[in-house]
C-alpha positions in Angstrom: -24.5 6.0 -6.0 -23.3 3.8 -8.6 -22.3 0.1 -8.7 -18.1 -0.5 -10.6 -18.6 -3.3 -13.0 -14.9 -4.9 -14.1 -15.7 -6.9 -17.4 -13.5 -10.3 -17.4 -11.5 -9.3 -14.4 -9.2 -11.6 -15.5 -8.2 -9.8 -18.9 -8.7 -6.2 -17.5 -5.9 -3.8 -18.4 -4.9 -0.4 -16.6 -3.2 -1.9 -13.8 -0.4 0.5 -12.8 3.6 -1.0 -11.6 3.5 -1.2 -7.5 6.7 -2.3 -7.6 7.7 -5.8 -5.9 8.1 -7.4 -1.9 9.6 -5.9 0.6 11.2 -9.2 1.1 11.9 -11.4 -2.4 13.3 -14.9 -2.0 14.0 -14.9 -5.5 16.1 -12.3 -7.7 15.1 -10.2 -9.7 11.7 -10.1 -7.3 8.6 -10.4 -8.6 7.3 -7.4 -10.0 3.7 -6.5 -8.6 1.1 -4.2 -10.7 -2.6 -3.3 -9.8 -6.1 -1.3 -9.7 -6.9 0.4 -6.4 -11.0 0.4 -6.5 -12.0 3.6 -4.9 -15.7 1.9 -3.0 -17.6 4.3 -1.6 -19.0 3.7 1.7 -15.8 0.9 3.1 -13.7 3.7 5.0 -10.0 3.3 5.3 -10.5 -0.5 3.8 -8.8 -1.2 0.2 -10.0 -3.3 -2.6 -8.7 -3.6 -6.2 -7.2 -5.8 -8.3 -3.6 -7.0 -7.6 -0.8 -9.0 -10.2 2.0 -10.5 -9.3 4.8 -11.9 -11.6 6.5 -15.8 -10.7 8.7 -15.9 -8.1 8.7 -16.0 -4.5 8.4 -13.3 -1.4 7.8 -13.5 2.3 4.0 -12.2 3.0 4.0 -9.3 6.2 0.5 -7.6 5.5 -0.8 -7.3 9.1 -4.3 -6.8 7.6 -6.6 -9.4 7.7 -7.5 -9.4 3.8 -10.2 -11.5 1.5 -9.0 -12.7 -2.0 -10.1 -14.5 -5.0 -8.3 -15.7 -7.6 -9.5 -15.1 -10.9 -5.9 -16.3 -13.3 -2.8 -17.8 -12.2 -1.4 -20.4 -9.8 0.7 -20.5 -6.4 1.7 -22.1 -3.5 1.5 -20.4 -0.4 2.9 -21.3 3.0 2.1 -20.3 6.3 5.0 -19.9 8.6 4.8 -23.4 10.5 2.2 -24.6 8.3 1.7 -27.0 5.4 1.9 -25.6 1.2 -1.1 -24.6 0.0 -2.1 -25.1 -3.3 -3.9 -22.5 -5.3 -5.3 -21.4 -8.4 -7.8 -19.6 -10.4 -10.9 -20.0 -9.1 -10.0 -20.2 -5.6 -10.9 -17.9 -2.8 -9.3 -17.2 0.3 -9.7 -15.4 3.6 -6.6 -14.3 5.9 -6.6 -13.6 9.4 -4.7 -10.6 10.3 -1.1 -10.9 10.5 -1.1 -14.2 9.1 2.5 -14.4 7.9 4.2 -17.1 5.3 6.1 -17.5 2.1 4.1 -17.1 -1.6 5.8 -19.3 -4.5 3.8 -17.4 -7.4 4.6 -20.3 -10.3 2.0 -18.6 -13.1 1.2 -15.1 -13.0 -1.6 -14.4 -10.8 -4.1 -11.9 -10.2 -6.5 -11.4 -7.9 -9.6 -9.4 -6.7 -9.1 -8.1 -3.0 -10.4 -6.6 0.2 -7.9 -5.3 2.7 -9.6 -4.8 6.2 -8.3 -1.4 7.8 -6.5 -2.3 11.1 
């Protein structure tokens, strides 16, 4: 078995059009492209790369999911909750079903880990 090296995750290219939310707040929606990682070993889990163009969109993954950051900015707000600032660099984790509103302002990209349900 081998290891998948990404070289500058940031600058990779071959991420293929995934279309855009479900539910866009702004018009036109934002368009989202990506890299499914096939990772042998994780089951029904997914994990890739994911790009998403400015604009905003209601978030409805019930999954929990584990992200970094590596280019771009946002705000993201969790139903009843406070803005969150966030950037390259950053990494997050969200519990399953965790629901809210992304404000993408810069492009962003970011590595991910979808936990099957």
């Amino acid at each position: 078995m081998s290891i998948t090296i990404l070289q500058n995750t940031a600058n990779v290219n071959g991420l293929q059009p995934q279309g855009g939310p479900a539910r866009p707040i702004t018009q036109p929606p934002c368009a989202f492209s990506g890299l499914d990682i096939d990772l042998p070993g994780v089951g029904s889990h997914q994990t890739g790369i994911w790009e998403c163009t400015p604009g905003r969109f209601e978030r409805q993954l019930p999954n929990a999911e584990v992200m970094h950051i590596v280019s771009g900015a946002c705000t993201f707000t969790p139903t009843g909750g406070e803005p969150q600032h966030i950037q390259a660099g950053d990494t997050l984790f969200f519990p399953a079903h965790t629901t809210g509103e992304w404000h993408i302002t810069q492009t962003l990209r970011k590595v991910f880990f979808i936990v099957a349900q």
